[in-house]
N, C-alpha and C positions, 0 to 999 in steps of 0.2 A: 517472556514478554518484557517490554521495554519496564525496568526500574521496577517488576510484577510486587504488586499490593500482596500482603501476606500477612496472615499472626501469627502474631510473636509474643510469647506471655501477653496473652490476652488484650492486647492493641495491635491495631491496622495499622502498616506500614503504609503510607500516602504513596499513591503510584504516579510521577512524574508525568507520563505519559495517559492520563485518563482521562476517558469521554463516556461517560453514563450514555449520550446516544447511542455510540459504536457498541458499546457493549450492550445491549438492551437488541441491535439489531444482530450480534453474534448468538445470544442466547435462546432467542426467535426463533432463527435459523432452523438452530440444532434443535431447538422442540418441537417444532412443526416435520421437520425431517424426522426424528425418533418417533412422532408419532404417526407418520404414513408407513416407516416400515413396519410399525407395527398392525397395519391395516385396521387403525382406529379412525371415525370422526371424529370431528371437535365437538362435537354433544357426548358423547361415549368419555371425551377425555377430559368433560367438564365434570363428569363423578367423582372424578376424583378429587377433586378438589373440592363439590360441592357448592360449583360455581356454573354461570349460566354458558353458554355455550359462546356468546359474544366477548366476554370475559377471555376466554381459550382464544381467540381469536386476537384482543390487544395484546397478548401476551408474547401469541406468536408472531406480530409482526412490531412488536417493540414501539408499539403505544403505551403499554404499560409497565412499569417498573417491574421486573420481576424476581418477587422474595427468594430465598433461600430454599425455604420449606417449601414453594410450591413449585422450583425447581425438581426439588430432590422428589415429592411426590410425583408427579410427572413422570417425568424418568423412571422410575420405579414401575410404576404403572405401566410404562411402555417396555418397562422388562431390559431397561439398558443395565451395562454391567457397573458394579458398584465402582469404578474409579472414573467411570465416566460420569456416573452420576455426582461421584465427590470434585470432579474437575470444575463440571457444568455450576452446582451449589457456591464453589470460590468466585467465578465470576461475578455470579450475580452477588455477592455480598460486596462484592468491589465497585459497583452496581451506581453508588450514593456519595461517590469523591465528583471535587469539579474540574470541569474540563480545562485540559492546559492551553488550549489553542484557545480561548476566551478575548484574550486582548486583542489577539485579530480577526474577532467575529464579524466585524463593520465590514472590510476587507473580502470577509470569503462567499463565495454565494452561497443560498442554502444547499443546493444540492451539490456542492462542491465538502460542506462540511463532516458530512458522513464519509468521505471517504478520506479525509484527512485526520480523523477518528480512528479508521480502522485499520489504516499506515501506521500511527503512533503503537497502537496494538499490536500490530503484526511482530512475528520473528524473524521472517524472509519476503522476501520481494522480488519476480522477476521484471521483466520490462523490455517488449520491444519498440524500439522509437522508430521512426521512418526521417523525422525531417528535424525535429530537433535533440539536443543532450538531456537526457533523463534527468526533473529537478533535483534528485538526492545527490547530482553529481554538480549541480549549475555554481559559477562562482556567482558573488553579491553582483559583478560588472554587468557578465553574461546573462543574469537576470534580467539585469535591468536595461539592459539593449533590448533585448523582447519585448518590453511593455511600452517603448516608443512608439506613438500613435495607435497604440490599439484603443479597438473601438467598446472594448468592454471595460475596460481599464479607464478611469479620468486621470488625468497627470496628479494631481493632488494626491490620490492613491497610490500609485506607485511607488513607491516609498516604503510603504508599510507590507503593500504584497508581495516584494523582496523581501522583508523583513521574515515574515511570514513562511517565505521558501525557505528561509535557510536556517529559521527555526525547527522544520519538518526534518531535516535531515538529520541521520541520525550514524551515519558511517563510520563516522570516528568515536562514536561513543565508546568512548573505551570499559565503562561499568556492562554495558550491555549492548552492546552494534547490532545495528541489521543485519541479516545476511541479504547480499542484493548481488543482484545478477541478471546481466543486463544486454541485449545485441542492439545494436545500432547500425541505420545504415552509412557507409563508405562514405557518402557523399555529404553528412551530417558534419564531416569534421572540415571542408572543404566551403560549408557555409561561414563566412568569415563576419562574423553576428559580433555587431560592437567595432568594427574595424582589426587589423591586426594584431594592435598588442593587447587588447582585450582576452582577442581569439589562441592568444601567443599564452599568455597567462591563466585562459579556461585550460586549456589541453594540457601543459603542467598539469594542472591540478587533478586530470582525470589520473595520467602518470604514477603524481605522488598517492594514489584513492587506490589504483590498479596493484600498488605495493603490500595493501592491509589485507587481511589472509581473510576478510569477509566481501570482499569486493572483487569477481568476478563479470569482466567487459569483456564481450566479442562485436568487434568488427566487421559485416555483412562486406564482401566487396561484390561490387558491381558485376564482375565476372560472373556470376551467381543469376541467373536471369529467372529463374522459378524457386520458388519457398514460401514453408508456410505463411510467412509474412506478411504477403501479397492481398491479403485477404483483409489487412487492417491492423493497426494499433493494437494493443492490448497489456493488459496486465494481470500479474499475479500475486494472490497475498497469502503467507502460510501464516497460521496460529500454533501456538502450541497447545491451545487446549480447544481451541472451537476448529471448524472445516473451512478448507481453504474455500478462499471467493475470488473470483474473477472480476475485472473492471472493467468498460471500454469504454472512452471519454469522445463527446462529440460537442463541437462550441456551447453550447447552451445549458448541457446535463452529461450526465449517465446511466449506462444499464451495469446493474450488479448480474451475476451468472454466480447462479448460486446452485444450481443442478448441478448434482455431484460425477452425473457420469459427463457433462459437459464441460466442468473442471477440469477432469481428468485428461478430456479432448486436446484443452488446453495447456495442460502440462506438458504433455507427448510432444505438439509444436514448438513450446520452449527448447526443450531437450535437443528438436530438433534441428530448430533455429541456432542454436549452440553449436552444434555438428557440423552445421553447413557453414558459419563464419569462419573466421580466421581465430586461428588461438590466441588464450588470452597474450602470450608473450609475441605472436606476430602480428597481432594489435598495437598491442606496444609500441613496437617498431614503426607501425604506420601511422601512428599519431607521432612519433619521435620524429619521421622525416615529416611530416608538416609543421611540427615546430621549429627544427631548421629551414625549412622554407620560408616562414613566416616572421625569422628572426632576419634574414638575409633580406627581407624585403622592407622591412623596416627597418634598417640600417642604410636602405636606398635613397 
């Protein structure tokens, strides 16, 4: 995990990337999920801790702060194996740092901020876009082309929510990078967002991003008339210590997808979607001839 919080001769190393939300709604997850496998209720799993059953209940969906000990008892209880349970206990003691995205709290909507929480968490990232370039890849310009006249957005703000975007990004972090991986379709790099040398300067940048050994692009082309894609947007987020979650964003909110075999659904279409693009090196290519294109016509 990005910058991951650890002890070390007995001090917390401050984890750069930390959201007591996102983490509170990772370690939820996974106790509410260890405890249906273990075909417990939440009254049954409030014994163990000696607490009321409503109590089991903030814990599991990350109303309430969740201690260490009643991590580790939990989990015990539901019979998980002991490094699961010493993985899940680390979390939650990392649990009580503040969050890095803070300064652009004004900025983000509420239901936007959970999941810009659980990015900064995250180890990997898939993403397939339809219509525009995935933020972790956006230049500051190309940002800020987007937020021209939008309706959710005031001008005043703008500013800060580019700020914002490209604080999120995490590709080049050379201590810790994403793994991200990413299919877009054809006609996304053909949107000429910002004008020319805008569009001339985002696509370098995918370019020089497509070079770092963490940064996996496929290009969907058009020729391709059915796939999984078809179906909508979506995204994916791996943890190294909690279970992957699923995104799907629609103007106003989102839905998490947190059922594990619906994950997994979702994974297989990644995979897929990967399959059916073009490679990442004849991607390449096809962003390269629209940058000579783009360079020829600004030179018009």
């Amino acid at each position: 995990m990005g910058d991951q919080a650890e002890l070390q001769e007995g001090h917390q190393v401050v984890d750069h990337r930390s959201d007591p939300s996102a983490l509170r709604f990772l370690i939820g997850h996974d106790l509410r999920v260890a405890r249906e496998q273990a075909g417990l209720k939440q009254s049954e799993a409030a014994k163990a801790l000696g607490c009321s059953q409503a109590k089991i209940n903030y814990l599991e969906t990350g109303k309430t702060q969740q201690k260490p000990d009643e991590v580790t008892a939990l989990l015990r209880s539901y019979g998980a194996d002991v490094e699961h349970v010493d993985r899940m206990a680390s979390l939650a003691a990392r649990a009580d740092q503040g969050t890095w995205w803070a300064p652009f709290g004004d900025v983000l909507p509420n239901w936007f901020r959970t999941f810009v929480g659980l990015e900064g968490l995250a180890a990997a990232e898939f993403t397939y876009e339809s219509l525009l370039l995935p933020g972790q890849l956006q230049t500051p310009d190309y940002a800020s082309a987007l937020l021209v006249g939008n309706l959710q957005v005031p001008p005043m703000d703008a500013p800060q929510v580019v700020r914002a975007r490209m604080a999120r990004q995490r590709l080049a972090d050379d201590a810790n990078p994403l793994r991200f991986r990413a299919v877009i379709e054809e006609y996304v790099l053909d949107r000429i967002v910002g004008g020319p040398r805008v569009m001339r300067t985002q696509l370098e940048h995918l370019l020089t991003h497509m070079q770092r050994d963490n940064v996996e692009l496929h290009v969907m082309p058009v020729t391709v008339a059915v796939h999984d894609g078809l179906d909508g947007d979506f995204l994916l987020l791996d943890f190294d210590e909690a279970q992957s979650i699923g995104y799907i964003e629609y103007p106003t909110g989102a839905i998490y997808v947190q059922d594990q075999d619906q994950v997994a659904a979702y994974t297989l279409s990644a995979d897929r979607l990967c399959a059916a693009a073009l490679s990442v090196s004849d991607s390449a290519d096809a962003i390269a001839a629209r940058i000579e294109t783009l360079a020829t016509s600004s030179e018009d």
